[in-house]
C-alpha positions as CSV (number, residue, x, y, z in Angstrom):
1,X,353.3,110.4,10.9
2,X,354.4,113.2,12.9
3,X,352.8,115.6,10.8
4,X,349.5,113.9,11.2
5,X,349.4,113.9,15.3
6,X,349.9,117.3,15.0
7,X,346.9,118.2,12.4
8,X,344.9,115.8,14.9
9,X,346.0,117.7,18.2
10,X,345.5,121.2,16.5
11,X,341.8,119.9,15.5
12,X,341.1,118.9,19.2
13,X,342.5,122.0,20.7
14,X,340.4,124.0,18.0
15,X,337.1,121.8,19.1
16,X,337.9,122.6,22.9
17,X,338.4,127.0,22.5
18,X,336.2,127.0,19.9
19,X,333.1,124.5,20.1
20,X,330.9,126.1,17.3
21,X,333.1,125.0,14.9
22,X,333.1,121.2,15.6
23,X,329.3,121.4,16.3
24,X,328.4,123.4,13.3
25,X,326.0,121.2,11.3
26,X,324.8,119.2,14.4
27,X,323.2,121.8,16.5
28,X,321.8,123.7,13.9
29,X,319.1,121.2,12.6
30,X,316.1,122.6,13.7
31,X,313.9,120.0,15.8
32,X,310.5,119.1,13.0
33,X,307.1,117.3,13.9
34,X,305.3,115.6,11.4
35,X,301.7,115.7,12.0
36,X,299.0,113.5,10.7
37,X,298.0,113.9,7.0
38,X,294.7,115.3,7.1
39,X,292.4,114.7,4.4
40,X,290.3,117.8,3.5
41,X,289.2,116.3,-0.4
42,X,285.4,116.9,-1.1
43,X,285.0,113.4,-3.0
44,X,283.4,110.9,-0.4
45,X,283.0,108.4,-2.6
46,X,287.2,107.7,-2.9
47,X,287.8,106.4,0.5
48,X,291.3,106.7,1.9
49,X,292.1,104.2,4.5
50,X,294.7,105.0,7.7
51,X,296.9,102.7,6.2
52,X,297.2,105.0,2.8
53,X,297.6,108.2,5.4
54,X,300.0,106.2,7.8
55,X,301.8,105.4,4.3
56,X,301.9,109.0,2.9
57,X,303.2,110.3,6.5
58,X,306.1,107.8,6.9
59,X,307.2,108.8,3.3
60,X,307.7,112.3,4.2
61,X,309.2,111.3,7.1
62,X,311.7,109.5,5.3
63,X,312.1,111.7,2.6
64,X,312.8,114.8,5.0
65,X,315.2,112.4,7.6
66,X,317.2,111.1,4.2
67,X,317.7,114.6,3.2
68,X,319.0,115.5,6.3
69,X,319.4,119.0,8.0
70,X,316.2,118.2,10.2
71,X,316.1,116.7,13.7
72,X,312.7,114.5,12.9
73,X,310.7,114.3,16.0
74,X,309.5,110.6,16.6
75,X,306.0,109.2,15.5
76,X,304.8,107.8,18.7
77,X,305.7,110.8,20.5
78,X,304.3,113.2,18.4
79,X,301.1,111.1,18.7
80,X,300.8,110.6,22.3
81,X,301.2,114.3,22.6
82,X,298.2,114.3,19.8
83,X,296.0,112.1,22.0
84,X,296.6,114.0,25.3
85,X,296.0,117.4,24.5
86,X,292.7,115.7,22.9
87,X,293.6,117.7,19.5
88,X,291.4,117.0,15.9
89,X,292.2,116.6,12.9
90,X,290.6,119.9,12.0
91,X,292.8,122.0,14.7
92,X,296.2,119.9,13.1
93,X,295.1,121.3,9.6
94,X,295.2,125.2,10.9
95,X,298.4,126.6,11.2
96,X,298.1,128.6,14.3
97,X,296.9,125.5,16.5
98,X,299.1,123.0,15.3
99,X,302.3,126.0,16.1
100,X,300.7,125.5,19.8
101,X,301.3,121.8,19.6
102,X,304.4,122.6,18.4
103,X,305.6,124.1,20.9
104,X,304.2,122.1,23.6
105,X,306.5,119.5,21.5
106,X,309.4,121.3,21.6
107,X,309.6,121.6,17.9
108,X,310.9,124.6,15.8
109,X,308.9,123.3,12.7
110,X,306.0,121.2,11.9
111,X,304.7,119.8,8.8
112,X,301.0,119.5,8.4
113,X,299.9,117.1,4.7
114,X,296.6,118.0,3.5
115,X,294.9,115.6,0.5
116,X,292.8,118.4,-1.0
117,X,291.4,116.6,-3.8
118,X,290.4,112.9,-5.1
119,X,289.0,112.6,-7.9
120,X,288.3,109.4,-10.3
121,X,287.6,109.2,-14.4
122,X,285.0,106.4,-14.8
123,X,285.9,105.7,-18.2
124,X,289.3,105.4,-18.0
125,X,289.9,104.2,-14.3
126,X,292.1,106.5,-13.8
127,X,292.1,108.0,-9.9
128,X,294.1,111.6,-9.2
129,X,295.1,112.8,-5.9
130,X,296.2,116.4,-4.7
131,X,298.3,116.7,-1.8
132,X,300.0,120.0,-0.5
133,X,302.7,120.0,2.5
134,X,303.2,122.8,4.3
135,X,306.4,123.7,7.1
136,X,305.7,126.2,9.7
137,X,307.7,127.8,11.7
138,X,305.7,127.1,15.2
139,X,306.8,130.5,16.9
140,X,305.8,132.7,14.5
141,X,302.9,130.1,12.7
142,X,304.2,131.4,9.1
143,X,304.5,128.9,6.2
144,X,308.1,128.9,5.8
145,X,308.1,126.2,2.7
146,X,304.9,124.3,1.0
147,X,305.3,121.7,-1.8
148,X,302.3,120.6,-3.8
149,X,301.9,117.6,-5.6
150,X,299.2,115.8,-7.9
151,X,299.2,112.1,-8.5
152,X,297.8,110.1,-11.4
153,X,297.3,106.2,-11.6
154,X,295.0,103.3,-13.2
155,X,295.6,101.3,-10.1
156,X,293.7,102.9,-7.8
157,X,294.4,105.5,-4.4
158,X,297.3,104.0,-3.1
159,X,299.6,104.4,-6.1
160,X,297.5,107.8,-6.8
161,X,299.0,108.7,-3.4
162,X,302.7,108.0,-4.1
163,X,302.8,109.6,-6.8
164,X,301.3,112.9,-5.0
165,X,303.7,112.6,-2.5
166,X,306.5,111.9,-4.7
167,X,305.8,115.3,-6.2
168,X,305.0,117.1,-3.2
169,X,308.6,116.4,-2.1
170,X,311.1,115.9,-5.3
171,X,308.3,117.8,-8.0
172,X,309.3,121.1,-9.4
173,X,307.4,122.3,-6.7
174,X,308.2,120.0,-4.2
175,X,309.5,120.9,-0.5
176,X,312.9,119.0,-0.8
177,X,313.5,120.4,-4.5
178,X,313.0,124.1,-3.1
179,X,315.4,123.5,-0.3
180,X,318.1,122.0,-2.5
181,X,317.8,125.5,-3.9
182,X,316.4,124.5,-7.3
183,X,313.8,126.9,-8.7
184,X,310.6,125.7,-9.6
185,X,309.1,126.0,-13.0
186,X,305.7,127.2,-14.0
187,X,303.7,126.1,-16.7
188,X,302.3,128.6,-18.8
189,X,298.3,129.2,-18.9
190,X,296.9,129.9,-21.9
């Protein structure tokens, strides 16, 4: 027992001369805004609703918060900011203005989600979605990590979505998979 009070009164003293090391973990997780999903796919006749978008956003949200080693920037704050500096969804989509919204937001990183492509078989009902997340690091506007995914279903957008998503974060080319340091495969081209 005496042994123990010890190890716990070395630890504090350790914590109070040196407060890296009991912070290490918890000040490092850089501050990340999660934009809008933006949806850039040429196919007009596939319409995506803001409750498939809202959907797609919160589950990178999720994703990124469960994963940990990001301070996730709230929703409503990221959209009131959104709504006062009067931005569009075309200036979220480019890089370089969404970094200055990034900054007014105090974030180190933002995510912008782009659905680049909807497309749907007519003979066998089956819809596909492309969606590509990208993380930029807002005071330099590089793409510091991107994760691509493509989703396949026979019960419509929604599901089409998730799947994307799914992929874009856990695929072999997904954002989360590259940070857990796996290495993505490639499929050969003939």
């Amino acid at each position: 027992m005496f042994a123990k009070k010890i190890i716990i009164a070395l630890c504090m003293l350790v914590c109070f001369l040196v407060p890296e090391v009991c912070s290490a973990g918890l000040m490092d997780y850089p501050r990340v805004a999660l934009f809008p999903i933006a949806n850039q796919a040429a196919n007009m006749r596939i319409r995506v609703g803001e409750g498939e978008m809202n959907y797609v956003r919160t589950k990178v949200d999720i994703d990124l918060k469960s994963f940990g080693g990001f301070d996730m920037l709230e929703r409503p704050d990221i959209d009131k900011v959104l709504t006062e500096q009067e931005f569009s969804h075309s200036a979220i989509v480019d890089p370089g203005s969404a970094a200055k919204l990034g900054k007014i937001l105090g974030a180190q990183y933002i995510v912008l989600g782009t659905i680049t492509g909807l497309s749907m078989n007519p003979e066998s009902h089956e819809t596909v979605a492309h969606l590509t997340l990208r993380m930029i690091e807002v005071e330099t506007a590089r793409i510091a990590l991107a994760g691509m995914g493509k989703g396949k279903s026979k019960d419509g957008i929604s599901e089409a979505l998730d799947n994307a998503t799914e992929e874009a974060l856990h695929g072999n080319r997904g954002m989360i998979t590259l940070l857990q340091g796996r290495k993505p495969s490639y499929r050969n081209k003939k």
